[in-house]
TIPAMAR-808156 format. One record per atom (N, C-alpha, C): residue in three letters; y, x, z; residue number from 1. Coordinates in Angstrom, 2 decimals, decimal comma. Atoms other than C-alpha are relative to their C-alpha. Layout:
N
SITE lumvo c2 c1 c3 palo
SITE ALA Y X Z NUM
...
***
This chain:
120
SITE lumvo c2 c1 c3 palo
SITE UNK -1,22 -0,38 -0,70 1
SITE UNK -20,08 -4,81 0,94 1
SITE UNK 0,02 -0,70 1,36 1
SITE UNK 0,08 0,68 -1,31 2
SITE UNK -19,84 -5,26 4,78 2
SITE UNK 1,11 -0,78 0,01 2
SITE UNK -1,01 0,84 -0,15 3
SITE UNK -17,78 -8,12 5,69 3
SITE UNK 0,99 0,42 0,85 3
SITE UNK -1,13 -0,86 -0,40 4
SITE UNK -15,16 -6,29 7,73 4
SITE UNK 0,77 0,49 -1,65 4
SITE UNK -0,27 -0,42 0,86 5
SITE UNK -14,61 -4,15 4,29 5
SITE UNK 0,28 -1,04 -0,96 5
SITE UNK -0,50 1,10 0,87 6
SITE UNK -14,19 -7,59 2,16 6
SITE UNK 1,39 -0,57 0,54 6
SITE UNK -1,28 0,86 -0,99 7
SITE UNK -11,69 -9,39 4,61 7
SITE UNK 1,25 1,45 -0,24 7
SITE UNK -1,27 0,10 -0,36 8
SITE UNK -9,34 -6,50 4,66 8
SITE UNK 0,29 0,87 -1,84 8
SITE UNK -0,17 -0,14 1,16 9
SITE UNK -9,73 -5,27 0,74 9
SITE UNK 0,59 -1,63 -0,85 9
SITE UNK -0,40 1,67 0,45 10
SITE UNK -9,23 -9,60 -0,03 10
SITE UNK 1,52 0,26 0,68 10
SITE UNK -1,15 0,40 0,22 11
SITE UNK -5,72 -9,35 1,68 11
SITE UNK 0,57 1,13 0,13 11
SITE UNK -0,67 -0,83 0,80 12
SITE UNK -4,85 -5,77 0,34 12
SITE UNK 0,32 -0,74 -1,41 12
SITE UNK 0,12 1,09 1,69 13
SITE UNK -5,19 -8,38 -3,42 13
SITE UNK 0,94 -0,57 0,57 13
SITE UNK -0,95 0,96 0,03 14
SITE UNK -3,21 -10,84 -1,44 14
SITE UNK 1,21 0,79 0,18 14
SITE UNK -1,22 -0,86 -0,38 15
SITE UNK -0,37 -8,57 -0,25 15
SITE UNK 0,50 0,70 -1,52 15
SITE UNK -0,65 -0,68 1,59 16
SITE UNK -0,04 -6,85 -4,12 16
SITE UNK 0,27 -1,62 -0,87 16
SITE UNK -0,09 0,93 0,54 17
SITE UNK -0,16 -10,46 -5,44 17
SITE UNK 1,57 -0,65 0,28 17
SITE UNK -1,03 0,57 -0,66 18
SITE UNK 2,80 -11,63 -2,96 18
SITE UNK 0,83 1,38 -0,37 18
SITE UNK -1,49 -1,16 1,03 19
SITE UNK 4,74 -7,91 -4,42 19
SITE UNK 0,03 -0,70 -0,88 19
SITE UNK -0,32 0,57 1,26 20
SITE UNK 4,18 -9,37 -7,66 20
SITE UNK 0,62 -1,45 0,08 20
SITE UNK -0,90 1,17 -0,27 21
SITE UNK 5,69 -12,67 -6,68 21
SITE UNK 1,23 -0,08 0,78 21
SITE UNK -1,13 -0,50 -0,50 22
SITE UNK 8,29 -11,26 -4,82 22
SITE UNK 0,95 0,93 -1,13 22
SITE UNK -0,62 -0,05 1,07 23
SITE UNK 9,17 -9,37 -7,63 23
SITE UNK 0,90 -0,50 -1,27 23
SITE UNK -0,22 0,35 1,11 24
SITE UNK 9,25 -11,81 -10,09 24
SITE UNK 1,23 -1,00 0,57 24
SITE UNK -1,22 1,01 -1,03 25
SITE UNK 12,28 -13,88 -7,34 25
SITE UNK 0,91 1,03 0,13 25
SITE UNK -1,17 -1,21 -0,63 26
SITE UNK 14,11 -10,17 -7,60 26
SITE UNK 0,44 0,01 1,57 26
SITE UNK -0,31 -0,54 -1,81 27
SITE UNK 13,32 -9,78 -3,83 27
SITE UNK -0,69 1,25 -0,23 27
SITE UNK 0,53 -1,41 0,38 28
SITE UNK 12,84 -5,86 -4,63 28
SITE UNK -0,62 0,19 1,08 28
SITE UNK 1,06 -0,40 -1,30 29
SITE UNK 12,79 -4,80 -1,24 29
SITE UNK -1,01 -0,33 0,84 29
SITE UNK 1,23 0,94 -0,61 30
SITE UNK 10,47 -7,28 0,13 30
SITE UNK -1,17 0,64 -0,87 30
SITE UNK 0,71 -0,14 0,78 31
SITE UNK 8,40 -6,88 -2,98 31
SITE UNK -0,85 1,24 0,30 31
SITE UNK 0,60 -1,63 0,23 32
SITE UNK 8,20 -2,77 -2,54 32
SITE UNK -0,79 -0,10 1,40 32
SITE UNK 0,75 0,00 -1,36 33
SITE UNK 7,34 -3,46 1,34 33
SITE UNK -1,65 -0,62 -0,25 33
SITE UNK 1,01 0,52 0,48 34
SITE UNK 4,41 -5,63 0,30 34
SITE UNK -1,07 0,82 -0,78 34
SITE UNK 0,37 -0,66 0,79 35
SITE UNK 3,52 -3,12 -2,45 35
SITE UNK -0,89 1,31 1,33 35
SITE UNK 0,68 -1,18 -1,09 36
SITE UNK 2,96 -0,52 0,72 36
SITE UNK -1,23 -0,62 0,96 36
SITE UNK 1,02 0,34 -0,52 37
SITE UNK 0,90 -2,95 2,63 37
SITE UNK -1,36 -0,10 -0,35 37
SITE UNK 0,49 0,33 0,79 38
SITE UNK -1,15 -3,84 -0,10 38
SITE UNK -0,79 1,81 -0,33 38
SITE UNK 0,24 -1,77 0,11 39
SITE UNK -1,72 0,42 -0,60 39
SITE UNK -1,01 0,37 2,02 39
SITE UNK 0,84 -0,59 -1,44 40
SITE UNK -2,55 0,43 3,35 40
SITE UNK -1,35 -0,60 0,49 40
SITE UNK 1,33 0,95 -0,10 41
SITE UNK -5,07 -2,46 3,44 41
SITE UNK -0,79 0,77 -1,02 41
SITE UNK 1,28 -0,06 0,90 42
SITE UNK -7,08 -1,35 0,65 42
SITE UNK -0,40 1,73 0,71 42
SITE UNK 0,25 -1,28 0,14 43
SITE UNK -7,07 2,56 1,96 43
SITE UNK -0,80 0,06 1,72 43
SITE UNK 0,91 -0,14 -1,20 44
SITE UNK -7,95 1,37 5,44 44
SITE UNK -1,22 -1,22 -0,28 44
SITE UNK 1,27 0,38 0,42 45
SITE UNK -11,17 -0,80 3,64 45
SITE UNK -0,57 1,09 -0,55 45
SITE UNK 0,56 -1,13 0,28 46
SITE UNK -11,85 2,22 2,26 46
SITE UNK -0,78 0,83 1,42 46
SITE UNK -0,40 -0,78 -1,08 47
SITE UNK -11,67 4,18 5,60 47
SITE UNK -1,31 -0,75 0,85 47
SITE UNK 0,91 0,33 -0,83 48
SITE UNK -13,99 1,47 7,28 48
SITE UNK -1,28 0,14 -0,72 48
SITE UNK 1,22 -0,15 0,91 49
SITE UNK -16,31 1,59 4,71 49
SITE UNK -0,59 1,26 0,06 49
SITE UNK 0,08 -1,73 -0,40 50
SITE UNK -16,72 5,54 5,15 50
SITE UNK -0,60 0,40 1,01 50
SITE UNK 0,25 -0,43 -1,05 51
SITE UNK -16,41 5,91 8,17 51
SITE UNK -0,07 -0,82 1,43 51
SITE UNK 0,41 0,61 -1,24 52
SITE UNK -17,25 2,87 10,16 52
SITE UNK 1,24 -0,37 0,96 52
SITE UNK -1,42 0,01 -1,05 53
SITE UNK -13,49 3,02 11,91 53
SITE UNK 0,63 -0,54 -0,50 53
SITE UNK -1,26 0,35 0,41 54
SITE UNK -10,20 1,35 11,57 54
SITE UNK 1,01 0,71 0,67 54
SITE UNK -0,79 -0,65 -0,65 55
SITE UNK -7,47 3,40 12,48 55
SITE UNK 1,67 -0,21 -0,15 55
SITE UNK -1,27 1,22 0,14 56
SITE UNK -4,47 1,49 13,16 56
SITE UNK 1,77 1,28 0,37 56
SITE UNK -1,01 -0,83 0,44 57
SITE UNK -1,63 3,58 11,83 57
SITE UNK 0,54 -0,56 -1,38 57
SITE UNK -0,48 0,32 1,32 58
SITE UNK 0,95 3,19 8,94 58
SITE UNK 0,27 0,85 -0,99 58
SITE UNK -0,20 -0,85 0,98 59
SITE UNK 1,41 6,62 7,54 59
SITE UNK -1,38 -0,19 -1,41 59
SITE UNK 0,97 -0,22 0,70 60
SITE UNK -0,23 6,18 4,47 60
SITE UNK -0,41 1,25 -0,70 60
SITE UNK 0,10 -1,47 0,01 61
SITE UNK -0,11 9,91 3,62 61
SITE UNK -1,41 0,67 1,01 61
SITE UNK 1,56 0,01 -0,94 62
SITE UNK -2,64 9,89 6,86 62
SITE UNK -1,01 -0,28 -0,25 62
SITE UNK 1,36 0,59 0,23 63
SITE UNK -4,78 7,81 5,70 63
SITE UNK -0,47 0,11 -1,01 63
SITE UNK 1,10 -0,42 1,24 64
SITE UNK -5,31 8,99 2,36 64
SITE UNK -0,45 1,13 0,32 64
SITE UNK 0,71 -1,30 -0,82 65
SITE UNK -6,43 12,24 4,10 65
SITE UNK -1,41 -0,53 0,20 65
SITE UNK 0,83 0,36 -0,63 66
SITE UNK -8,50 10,47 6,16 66
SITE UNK -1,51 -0,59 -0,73 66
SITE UNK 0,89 -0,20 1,28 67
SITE UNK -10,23 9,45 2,93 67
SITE UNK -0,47 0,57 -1,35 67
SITE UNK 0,11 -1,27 1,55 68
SITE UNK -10,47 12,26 0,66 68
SITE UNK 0,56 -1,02 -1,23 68
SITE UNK -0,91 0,73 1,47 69
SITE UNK -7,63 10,00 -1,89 69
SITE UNK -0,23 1,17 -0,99 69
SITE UNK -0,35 -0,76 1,50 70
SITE UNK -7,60 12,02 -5,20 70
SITE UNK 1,91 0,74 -0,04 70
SITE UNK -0,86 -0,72 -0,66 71
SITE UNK -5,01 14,56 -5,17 71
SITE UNK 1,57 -0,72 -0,62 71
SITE UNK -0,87 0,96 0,53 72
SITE UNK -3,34 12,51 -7,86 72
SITE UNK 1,19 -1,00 0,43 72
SITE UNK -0,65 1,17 -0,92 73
SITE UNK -2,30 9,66 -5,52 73
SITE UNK 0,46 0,42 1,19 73
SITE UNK -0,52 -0,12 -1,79 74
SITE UNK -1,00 11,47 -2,36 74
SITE UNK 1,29 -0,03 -0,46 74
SITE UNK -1,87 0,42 0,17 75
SITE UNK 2,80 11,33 -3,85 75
SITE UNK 0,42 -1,61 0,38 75
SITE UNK 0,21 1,02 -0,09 76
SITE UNK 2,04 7,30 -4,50 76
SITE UNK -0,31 -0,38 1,48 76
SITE UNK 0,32 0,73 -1,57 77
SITE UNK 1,15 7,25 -0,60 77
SITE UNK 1,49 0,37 0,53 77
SITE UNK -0,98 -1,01 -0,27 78
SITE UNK 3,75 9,80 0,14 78
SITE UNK 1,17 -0,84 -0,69 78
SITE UNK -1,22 1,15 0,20 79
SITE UNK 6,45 7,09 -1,26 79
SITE UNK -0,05 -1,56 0,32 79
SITE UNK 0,29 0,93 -0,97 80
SITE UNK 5,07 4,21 0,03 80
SITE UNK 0,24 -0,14 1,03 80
SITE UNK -0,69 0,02 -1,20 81
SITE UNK 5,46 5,49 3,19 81
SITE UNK 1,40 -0,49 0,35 81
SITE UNK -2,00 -0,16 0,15 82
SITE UNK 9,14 5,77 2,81 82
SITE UNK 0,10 -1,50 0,07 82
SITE UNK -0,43 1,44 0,32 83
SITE UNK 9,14 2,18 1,72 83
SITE UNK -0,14 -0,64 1,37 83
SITE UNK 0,62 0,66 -1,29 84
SITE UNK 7,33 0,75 5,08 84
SITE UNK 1,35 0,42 1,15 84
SITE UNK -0,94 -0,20 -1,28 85
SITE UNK 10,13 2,43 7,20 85
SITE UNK 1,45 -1,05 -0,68 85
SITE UNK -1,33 0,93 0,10 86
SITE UNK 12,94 1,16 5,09 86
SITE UNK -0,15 -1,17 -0,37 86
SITE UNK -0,10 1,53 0,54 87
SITE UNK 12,05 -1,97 4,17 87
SITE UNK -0,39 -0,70 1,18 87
SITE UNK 0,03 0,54 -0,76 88
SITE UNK 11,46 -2,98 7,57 88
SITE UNK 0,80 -0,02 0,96 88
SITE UNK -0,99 -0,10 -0,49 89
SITE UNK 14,32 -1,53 9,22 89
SITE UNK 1,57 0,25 -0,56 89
SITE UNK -1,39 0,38 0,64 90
SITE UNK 17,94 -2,39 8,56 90
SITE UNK 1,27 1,48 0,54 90
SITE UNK -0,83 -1,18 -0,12 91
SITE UNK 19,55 0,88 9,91 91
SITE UNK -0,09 1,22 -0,39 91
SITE UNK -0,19 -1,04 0,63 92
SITE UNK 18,33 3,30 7,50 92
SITE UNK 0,27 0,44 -0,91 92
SITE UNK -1,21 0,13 0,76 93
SITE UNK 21,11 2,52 5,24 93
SITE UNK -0,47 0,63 -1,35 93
SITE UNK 0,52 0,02 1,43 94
SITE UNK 18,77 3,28 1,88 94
SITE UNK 0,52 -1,07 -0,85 94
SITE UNK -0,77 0,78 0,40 95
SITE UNK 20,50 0,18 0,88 95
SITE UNK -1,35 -0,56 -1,43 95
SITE UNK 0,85 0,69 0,77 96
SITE UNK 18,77 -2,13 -2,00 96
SITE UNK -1,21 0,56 -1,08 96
SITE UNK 0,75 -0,59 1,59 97
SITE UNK 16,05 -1,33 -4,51 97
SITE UNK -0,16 -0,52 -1,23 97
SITE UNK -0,44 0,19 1,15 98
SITE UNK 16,63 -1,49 -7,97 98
SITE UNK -1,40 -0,60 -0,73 98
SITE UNK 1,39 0,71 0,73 99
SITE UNK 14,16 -3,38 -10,50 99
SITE UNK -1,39 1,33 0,02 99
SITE UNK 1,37 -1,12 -0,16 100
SITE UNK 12,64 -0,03 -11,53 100
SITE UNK -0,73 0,60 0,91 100
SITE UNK 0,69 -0,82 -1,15 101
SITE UNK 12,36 1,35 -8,14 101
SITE UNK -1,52 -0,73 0,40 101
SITE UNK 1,34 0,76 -0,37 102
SITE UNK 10,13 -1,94 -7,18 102
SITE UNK -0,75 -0,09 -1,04 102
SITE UNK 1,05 0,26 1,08 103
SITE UNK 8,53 -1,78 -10,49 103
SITE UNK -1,30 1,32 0,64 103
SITE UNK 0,55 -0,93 -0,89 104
SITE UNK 7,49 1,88 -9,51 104
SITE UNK -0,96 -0,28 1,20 104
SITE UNK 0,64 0,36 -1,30 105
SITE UNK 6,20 0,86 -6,08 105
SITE UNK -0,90 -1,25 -0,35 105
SITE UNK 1,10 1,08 0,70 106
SITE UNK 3,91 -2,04 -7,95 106
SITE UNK -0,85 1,04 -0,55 106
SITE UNK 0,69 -0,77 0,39 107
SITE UNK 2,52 0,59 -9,69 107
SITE UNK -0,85 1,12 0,57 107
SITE UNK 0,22 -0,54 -0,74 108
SITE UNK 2,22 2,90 -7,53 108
SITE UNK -1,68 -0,81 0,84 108
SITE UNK 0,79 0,90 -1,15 109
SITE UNK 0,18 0,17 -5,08 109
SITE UNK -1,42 -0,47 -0,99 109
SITE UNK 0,85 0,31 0,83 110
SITE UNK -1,76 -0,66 -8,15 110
SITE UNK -1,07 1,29 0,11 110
SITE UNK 1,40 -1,49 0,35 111
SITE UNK -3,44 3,05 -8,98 111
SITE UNK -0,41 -0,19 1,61 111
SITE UNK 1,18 -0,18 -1,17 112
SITE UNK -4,13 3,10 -4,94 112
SITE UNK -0,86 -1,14 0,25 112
SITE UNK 1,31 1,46 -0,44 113
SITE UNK -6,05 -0,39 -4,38 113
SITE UNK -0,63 0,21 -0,96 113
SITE UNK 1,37 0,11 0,76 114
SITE UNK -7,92 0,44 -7,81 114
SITE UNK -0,69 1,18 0,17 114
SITE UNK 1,13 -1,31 -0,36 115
SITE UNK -8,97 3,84 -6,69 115
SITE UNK -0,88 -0,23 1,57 115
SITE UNK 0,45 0,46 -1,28 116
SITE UNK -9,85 1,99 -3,06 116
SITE UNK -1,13 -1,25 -0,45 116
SITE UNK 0,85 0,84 -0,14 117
SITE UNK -11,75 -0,47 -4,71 117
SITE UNK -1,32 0,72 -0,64 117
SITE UNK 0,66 -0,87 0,36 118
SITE UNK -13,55 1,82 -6,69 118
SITE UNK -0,93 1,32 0,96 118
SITE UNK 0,00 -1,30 -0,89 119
SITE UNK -14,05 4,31 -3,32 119
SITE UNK -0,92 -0,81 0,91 119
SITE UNK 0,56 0,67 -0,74 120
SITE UNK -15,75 1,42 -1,63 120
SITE UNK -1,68 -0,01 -0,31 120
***
């Protein structure tokens, strides 16, 4: 594995590790934000691994394109997304997320970093 592709698959692990510890402090929304980073790091190690590029964007809907994702997982990107806008901005009045929602979005982040580590 090229070392570019280790460094940013190692803190896609750390970013799902810090959801799961954010979780377990019932900081949902933090947690679910984390959960999306953790989905974008591993899909853009994928992405360099492929195709040699990094392409510095956050739709993750894009970027599972960009790597033929399994058709399975484009909803799991396709709500992630969502998360990255609201969990970083305070005026798009989605208001808190509930245990299950961030459980969801752990899960979610889970099937994409193990189909990204697997894609590598």
């Amino acid at each position: 594995m090229r070392e570019e592709v280790r460094i940013w698959l190692e803190q896609a692990k750390r970013d799902l590790d810090t959801a799961q510890y954010l979780f377990t402090g019932k900081r949902y929304k933090e947690s679910s934000f984390y959960c999306q980073q953790a989905a974008e790091k591993g899909l853009k190690a994928v992405l360099i691994s492929k195709k040699e590029k990094l392409v510095k964007i956050h739709d993750l809907v894009k970027l599972s394109s960009l790597v033929d994702i399994d058709s399975s997982l484009r909803n799991d990107c396709k709500e992630l997304t969502t998360v990255y806008i609201d969990a970083r901005y305070p005026d798009t009045n989605l208001g808190e997320y509930s245990k299950e929602e961030t459980l969801e979005d752990l899960n979610r982040a889970e099937r994409v970093l193990q189909w990204a580590e697997k894609n590598i």
